[in-house]
C-alpha positions in Angstrom: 0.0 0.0 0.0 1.4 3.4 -1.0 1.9 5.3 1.9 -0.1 8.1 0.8 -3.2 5.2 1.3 -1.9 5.2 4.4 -2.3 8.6 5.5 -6.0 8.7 4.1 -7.0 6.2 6.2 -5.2 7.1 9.5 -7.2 10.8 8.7 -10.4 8.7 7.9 -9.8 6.5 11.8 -9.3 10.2 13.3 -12.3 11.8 11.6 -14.5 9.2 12.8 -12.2 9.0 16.6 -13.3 12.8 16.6 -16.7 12.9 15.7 -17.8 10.4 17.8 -15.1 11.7 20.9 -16.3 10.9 24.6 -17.5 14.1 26.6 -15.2 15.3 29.6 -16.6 14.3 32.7 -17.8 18.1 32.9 -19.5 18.1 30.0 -20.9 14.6 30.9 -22.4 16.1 34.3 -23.8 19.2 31.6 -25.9 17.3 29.0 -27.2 14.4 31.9 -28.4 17.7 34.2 -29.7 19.4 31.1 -31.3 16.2 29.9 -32.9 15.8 33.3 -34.1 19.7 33.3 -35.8 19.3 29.9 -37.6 16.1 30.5 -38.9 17.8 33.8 -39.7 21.0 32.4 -41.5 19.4 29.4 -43.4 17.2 31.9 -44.5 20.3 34.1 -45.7 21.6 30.7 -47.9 18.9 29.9 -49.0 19.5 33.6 -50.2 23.4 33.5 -51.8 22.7 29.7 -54.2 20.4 31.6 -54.4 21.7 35.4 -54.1 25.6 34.9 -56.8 27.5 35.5 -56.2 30.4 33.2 -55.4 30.2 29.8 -52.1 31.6 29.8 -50.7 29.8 32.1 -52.1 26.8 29.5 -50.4 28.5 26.7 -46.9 29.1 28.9 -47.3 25.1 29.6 -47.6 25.0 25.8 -44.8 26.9 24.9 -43.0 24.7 27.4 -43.5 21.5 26.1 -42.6 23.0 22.3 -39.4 24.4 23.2 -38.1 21.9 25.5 -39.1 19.0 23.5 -37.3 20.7 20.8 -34.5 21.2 22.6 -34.6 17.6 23.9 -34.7 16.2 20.5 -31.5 18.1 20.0 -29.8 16.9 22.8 -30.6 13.3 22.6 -28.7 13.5 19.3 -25.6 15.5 20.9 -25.2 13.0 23.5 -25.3 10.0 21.4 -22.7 11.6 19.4 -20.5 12.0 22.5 -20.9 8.8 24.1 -23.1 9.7 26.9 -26.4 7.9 27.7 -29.3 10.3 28.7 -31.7 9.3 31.4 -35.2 8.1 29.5 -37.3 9.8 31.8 -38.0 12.5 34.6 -36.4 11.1 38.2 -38.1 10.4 41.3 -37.2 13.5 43.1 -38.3 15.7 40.0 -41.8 13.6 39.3 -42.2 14.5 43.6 -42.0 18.2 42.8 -43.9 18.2 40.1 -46.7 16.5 42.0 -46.7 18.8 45.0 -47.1 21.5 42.7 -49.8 19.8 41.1 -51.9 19.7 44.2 -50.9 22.9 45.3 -54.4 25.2 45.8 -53.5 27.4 43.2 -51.8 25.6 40.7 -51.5 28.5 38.8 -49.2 30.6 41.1 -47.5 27.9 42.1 -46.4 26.7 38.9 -45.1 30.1 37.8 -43.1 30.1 40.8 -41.4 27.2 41.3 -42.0 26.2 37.2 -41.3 29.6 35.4 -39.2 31.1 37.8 -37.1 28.8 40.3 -36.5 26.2 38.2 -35.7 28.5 35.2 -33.1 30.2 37.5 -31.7 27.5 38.0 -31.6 26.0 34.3 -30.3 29.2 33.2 -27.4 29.5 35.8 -26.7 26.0 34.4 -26.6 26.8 30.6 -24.4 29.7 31.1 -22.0 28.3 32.8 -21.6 25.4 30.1 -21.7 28.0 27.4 -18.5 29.7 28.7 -17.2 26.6 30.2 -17.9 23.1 28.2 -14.5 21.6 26.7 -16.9 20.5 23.7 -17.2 23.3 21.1 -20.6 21.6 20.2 -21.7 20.7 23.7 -20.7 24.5 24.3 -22.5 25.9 21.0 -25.7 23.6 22.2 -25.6 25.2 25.6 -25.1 28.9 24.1 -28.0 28.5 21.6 -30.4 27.4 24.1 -29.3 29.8 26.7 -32.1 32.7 24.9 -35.2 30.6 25.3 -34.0 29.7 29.0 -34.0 33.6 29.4 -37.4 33.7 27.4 -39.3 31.3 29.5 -38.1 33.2 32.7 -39.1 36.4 31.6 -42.7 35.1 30.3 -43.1 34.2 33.5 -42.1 36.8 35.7 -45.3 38.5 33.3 -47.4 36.2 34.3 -46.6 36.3 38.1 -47.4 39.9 37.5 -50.8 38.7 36.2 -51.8 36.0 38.6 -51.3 38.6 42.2 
C-alpha cells in the first residue's frame, strides 16, 4: 500500500475518533443535568396545559412543552454523538416536585413560581455556565443556543406572576 493510502485512512480513523469523541466528565455532568431539566420542564408543561386555570398559564405550559421537547430532540442527538447515555425519563425527586405542585391550591401561582421562575433560574445559571465553560465546542454551541429561550421562558413568567397577584 502506498503510503499516501496510508495517511487517508489514518485521517479517515481520526475523523471518525473525533466525531464520535467521549464528553469530559464536565461536559458529561452538563448534558445528563440538562437532559434531566428538559424532561422535567417538558413534563410540568404537559401539567399546567391540563391543570391551569387560566389560559395563559395553559399557553406558557404549551410553549413549554414546544421548546423543550425541541430542545430535547436536540440533545438526545448530541449526547449520542458523545458517548453519553441520557436518562429516559423524569427522576423520582423531580416527578415529587412536580406532583406537589400539582396539588398545590392554586396551581396557577404555584407553577409560575417554582416552574417559570425557580427552576428556570436554575436551568439558566446551568446553561451559562456550560456556554462559557464546556470543553466541547458543540456541547458549548448547544448550551449557548439554548441559553435565549431559557432567558425567554423566565421572563414570560415573571409576566405572568405579575398577572396571577
Amino acid at each position: 500500500m502506498k503510503l499516501s493510502h496510508w495517511v487517508a485512512a489514518a485521517f479517515s480513523v481520526a475523523i471518525v475518533a473525533t466525531a464520535h469523541a467521549e464528553a469530559s466528565k464536565k461536559d458529561h455532568e452538563f448534558l445528563s443535568k440538562a437532559a434531566v431539566g428538559g424532561l422535567y420542564e417538558a413534563e410540568a408543561g404537559r401539567v399546567a396545559e391540563q391543570k391551569g386555570s387560566s389560559e395563559p398559564v395553559k399557553s406558557y405550559g404549551a410553549m413549554l412543552v414546544k421548546d423543550h421537547g425541541a430542545a430535547n430532540e436536540e440533545l438526545k442527538g448530541l449526547a449520542a454523538r458523545k458517548g453519553v447515555t441520557l436518562p429516559a425519563a423524569v427522576p423520582a425527586d423531580k416527578q415529587a416536585r412536580l406532583d406537589k405542585i400539582s396539588g398545590a391550591k392554586n396551581f396557577d401561582r404555584e407553577f409560575v413560581k417554582q416552574v417559570g421562575l425557580a427552576d428556570h433560574k436554575t436551568d439558566i445559571a446551568l446553561f451559562e455556565k456550560a456556554s462559557k465553560g464546556a470543553d466541547d465546542a458543540e456541547v458549548k454551541a448547544f448550551a449557548t443556543k439554548t441559553l435565549p429561550v431559557l432567558k425567554a421562558h423566565r421572563e414570560h413568567a415573571q409576566g405572568l406572576e405579575k398577572s396571577l397577584k
